[in-house]
Each structure stands twice: as structure tokens, then as C-alpha cells.
C-alpha positions as CSV (number, residue, x, y, z in Angstrom):
1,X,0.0,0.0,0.0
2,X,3.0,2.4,0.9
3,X,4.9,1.9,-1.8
4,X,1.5,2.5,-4.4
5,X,0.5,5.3,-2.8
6,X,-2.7,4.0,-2.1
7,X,-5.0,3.7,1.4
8,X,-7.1,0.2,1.3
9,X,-6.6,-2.6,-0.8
10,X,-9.9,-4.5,-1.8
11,X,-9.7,-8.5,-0.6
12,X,-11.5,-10.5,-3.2
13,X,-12.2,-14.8,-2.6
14,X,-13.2,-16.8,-6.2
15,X,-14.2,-13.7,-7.7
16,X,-16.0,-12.1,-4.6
17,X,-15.3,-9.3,-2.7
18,X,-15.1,-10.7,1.1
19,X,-13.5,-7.8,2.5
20,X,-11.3,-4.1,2.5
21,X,-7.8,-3.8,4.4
22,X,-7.3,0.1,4.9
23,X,-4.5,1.9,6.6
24,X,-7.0,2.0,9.8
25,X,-6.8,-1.1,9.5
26,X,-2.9,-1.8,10.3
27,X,-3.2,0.7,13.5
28,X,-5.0,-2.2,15.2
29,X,-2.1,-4.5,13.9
30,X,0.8,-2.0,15.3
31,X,-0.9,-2.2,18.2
32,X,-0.2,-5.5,18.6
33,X,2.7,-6.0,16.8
34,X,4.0,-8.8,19.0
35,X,1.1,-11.1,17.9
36,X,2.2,-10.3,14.1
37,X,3.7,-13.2,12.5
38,X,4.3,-15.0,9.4
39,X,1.2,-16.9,9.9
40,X,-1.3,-13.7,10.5
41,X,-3.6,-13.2,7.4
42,X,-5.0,-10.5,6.2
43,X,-8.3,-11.7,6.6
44,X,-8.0,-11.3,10.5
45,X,-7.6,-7.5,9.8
46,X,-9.6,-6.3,7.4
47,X,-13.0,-4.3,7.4
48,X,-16.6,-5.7,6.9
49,X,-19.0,-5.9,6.0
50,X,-17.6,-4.6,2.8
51,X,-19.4,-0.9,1.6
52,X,-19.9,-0.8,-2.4
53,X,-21.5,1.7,-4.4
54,X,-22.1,2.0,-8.2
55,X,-19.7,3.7,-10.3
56,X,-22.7,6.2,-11.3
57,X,-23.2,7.2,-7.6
58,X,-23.6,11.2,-7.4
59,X,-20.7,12.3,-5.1
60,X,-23.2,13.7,-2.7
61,X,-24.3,10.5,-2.0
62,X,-20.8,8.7,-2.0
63,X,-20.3,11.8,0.9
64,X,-23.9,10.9,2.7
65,X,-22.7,7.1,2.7
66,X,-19.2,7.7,4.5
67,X,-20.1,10.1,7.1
68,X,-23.0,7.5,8.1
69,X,-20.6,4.7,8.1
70,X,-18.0,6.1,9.1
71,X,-15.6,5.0,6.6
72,X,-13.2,6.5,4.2
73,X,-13.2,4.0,1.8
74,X,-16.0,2.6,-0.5
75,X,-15.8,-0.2,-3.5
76,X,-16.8,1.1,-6.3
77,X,-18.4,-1.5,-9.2
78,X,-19.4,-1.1,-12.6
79,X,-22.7,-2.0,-14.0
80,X,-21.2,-6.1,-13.9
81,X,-21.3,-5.6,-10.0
82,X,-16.9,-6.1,-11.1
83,X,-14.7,-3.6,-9.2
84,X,-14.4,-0.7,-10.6
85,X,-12.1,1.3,-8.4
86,X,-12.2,2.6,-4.8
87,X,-13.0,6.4,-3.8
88,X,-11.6,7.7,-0.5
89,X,-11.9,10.7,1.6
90,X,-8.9,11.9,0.0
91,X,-10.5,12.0,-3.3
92,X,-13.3,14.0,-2.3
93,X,-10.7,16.1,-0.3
94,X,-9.4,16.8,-4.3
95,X,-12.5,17.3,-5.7
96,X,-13.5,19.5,-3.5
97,X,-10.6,21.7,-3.2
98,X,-10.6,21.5,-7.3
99,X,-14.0,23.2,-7.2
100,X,-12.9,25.6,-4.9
101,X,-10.4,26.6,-7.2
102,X,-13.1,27.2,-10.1
């Protein structure tokens, strides 16, 4: 995740997505850092029920969605119900300081 750049990582099982792994996630882990070991999956750590919206979702709503559950990542999928992408807070931080800037 560091080295992309990125903040969650979606966790998909034969084709299904079972789960998200953000970096809220791994403060949990640091935590207990002690119990980490090669054996730990990330299954054991990651968020869910998993949050999805459609890739046609008005940002608005996306916004509505995150402040009511509390979570600063959401799967987004395309009309095959496939991942499309994920949108974060940080995203909407851009898009809003890019309209700002209009």
C-alpha cells in the first residue's frame, strides 16, 4: 500500500469481494505488533462488511454514505457488479478543493 500510494486494498475470494484492508486497519495490527507473524492473514484484519457503491453514484451521495458509516473507503463497481475502483476521503478532499479553485 505504501509503496502505491494508495490507502485500502480490496480483498476479493473466487471472484468475490469478502473484504477491505485500509490503513485504519494496520493501526490495530501496530498495536499489537507482538502477535504479528508469518502466519497472520489478512483476513484477521480487514474491514466488513464490505461498503460498495455504483460507479454512477452522485458524489453527494458517496459523501452521505461515509459520514453515516464512518468509513473513508467505498468499493466502487461497474454495472457487472466487477470492481471498478475505490473512492476515498482523500478523493473528495481533491475534488472539492478543485472546485474551490473554479
Amino acid at each position: 500500500m505504501q509503496r502505491h500510494g494508495i490507502g485500502s486494498v480490496v480483498i476479493v475470494e473466487n471472484r468475490k469481494i469478502v473484504g477491505i484492508i485500509t490503513e485504519r486497519d494496520f493501526v490495530g495490527v501496530v498495536e499489537k505488533i507482538a502477535m504479528v507473524l508469518e502466519r497472520d492473514l489478512v483476513k484477521h484484519h480487514m474491514s466488513k462488511p464490505v461498503i460498495t457503491v455504483q460507479s454512477d453514484t452522485p458524489v453527494a451521495d458517496v459523501v452521505k454514505i461515509m459520514k453515516e458509516k464512518h468509513v473513508r473507503h467505498l468499493i466502487v463497481l461497474n454495472k457487472e457488479k466487477k470492481v471498478a475502483g475505490i473512492i476515498s476521503s482523500r478523493d473528495l478532499m481533491r475534488v472539492a478543493t478543485d472546485a474551490m479553485l473554479i
